[in-house]
C-alpha positions as CSV (number, residue, x, y, z in Angstrom):
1,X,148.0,12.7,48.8
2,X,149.4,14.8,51.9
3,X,146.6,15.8,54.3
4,X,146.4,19.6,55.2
5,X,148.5,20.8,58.0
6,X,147.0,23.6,59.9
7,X,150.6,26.1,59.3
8,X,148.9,25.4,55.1
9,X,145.6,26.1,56.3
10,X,147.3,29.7,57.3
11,X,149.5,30.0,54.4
12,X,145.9,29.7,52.2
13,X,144.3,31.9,54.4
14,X,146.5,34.6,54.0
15,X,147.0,34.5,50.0
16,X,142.9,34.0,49.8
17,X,141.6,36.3,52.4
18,X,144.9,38.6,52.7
19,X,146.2,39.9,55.8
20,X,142.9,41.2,57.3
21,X,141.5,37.2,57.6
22,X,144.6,36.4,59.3
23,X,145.1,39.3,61.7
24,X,141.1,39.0,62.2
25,X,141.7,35.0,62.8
26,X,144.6,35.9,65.4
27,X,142.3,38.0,67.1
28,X,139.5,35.6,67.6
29,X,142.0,32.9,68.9
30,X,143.1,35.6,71.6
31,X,139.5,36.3,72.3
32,X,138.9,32.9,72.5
33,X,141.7,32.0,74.9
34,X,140.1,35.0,77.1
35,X,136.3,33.8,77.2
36,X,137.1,29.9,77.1
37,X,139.0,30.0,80.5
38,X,136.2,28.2,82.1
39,X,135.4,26.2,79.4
40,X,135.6,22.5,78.2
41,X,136.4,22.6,74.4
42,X,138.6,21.3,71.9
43,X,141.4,23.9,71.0
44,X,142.2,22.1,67.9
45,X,138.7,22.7,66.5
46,X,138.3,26.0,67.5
47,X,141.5,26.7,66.0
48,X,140.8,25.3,62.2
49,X,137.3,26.5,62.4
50,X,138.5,30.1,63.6
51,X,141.2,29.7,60.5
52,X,138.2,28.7,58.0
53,X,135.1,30.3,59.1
54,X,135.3,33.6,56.6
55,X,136.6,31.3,53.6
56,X,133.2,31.6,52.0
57,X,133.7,35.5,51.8
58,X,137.1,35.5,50.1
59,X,137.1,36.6,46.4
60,X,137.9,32.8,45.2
61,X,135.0,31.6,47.0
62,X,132.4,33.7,47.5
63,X,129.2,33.3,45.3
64,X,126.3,35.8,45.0
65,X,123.6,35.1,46.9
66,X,125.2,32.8,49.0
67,X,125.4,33.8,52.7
68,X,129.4,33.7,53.6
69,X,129.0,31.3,56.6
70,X,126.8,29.1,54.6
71,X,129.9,29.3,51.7
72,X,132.5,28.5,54.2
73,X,130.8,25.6,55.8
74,X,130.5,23.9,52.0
75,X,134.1,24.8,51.0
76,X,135.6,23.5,54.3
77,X,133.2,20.5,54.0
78,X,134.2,20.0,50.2
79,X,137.5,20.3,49.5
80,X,139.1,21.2,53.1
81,X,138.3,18.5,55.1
82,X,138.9,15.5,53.1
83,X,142.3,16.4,53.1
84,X,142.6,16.6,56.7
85,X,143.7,14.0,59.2
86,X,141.5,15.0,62.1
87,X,138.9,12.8,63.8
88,X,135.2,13.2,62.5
89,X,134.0,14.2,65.8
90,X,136.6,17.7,65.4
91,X,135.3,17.6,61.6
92,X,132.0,18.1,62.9
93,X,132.7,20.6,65.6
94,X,134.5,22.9,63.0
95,X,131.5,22.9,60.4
96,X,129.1,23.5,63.3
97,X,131.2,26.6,64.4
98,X,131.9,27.6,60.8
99,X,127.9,27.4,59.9
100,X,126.6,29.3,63.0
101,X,129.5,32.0,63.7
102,X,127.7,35.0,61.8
103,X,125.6,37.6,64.3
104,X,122.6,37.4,62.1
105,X,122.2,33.6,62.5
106,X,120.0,33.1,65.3
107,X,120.0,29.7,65.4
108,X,121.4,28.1,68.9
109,X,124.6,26.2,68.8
110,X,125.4,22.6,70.5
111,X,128.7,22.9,70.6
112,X,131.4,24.9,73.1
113,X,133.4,25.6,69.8
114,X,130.7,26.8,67.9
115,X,129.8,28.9,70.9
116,X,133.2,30.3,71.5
117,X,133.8,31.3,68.0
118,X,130.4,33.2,67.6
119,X,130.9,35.1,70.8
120,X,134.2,35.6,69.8
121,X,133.4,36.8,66.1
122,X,131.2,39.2,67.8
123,X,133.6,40.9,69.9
124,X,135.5,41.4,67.1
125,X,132.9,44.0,66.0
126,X,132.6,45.8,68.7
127,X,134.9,48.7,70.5
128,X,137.7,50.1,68.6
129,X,138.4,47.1,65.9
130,X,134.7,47.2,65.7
131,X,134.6,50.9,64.8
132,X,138.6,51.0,62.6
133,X,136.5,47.5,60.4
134,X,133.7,48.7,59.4
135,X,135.5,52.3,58.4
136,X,137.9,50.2,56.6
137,X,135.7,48.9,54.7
138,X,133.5,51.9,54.0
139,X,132.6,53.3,51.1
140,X,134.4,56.9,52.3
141,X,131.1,57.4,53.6
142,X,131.2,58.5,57.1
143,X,127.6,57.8,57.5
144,X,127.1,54.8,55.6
145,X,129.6,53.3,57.6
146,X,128.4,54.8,61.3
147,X,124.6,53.2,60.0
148,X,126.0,50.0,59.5
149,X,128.0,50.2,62.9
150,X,124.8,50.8,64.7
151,X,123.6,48.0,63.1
152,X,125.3,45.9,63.8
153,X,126.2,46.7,67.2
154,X,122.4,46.9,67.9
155,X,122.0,43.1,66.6
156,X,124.9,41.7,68.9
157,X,125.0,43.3,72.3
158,X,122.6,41.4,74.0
159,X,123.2,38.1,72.6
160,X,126.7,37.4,74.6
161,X,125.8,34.1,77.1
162,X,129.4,33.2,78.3
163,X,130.7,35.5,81.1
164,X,133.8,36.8,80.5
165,X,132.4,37.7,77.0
166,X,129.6,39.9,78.5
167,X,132.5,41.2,80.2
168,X,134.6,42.6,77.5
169,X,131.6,43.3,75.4
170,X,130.3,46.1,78.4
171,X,133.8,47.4,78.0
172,X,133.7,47.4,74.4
173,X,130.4,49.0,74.1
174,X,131.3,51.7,76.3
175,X,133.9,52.5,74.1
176,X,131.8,52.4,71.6
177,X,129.6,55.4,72.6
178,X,132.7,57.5,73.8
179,X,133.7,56.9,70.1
180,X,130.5,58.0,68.7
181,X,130.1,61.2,71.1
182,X,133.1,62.5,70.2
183,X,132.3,61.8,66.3
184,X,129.0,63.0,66.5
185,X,130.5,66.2,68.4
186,X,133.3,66.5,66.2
187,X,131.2,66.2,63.0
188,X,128.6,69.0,64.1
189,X,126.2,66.5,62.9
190,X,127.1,66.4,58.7
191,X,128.5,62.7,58.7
């Protein structure tokens, strides 16, 4: 058997998650690359755990009751990672980031990897992508959506510890609530 190259890992990506877990992967890697300047960690676990993390939300592997990150980490750990040539010591690293990468798991990391991807993963919900992913996902209920926006934003933006993530999270944030004046204004409050 031919292990798993990480340009497959991409290919599967994309045809199981469709183009919003790939775009949503290339972001994190570019928020990664941002807060990990001053950072020891190993790029090539970062890289298949930021590729794998959401796998446990896609429609071929998702399972009720089942928490996604939990879902990911035992697909990856299943059928993933046998088939890939990496050291165990990177094996590890990516089932540690893929575990604790979702904002509601408060549970602290060991890891840089599993670190950078959670930070990361949180950025991604804030500011404009923040706002345009959640409203993309909506139910074509502006309220519904602004609730779970709050939310959500509410449960991350004081949980940043690496610096140049607190960083773009303040600017984030603050676009945030320019956003939401203007929506609020423009909505003369019937959301």
């Amino acid at each position: 058997m031919n292990a798993l190259s990480l340009p497959e890992i991409e290919t599967l990506t994309r045809e199981y998650g469709a183009n919003w877990a790939v775009a949503h992967v290339h972001r994190l890697l570019k928020l990664i690359d941002q807060i990990g300047v001053e950072m020891d960690y190993e790029r090539q676990a970062i890289t298949w755990a930021a590729y794998l993390h959401d796998w446990g939300a896609f429609p071929k592997f998702s399972q009720p009751d089942c928490e996604h990150a939990l879902r990911s980490k035992q697909v990856v750990e299943s059928e993933i990672l046998p088939q890939v040539d990496l050291p165990v010591d990177i094996k590890d690293k990516i089932l540690e980031a893929i575990e604790l990468h979702d904002y509601r798991d408060k549970r602290p990391v060991r890891s840089s990897e599993a670190l950078m991807l959670r930070e990361a993963d949180f950025l991604d919900f804030l500011g404009a992508i923040g706002i345009a992913r959640e409203f993309a996902k909506g139910p074509k209920d502006l309220k519904k959506s602004y609730q779970q926006i709050l939310k959500r934003r509410e449960a991350i933006k004081d949980r940043f510890t690496i610096p140049q993530a607190k960083e773009i999270a303040q600017v984030r944030l603050a676009r945030m609530e320019e956003f939401f004046e203007s929506l609020l204004d423009e909505s003369f409050g019937y959301l």
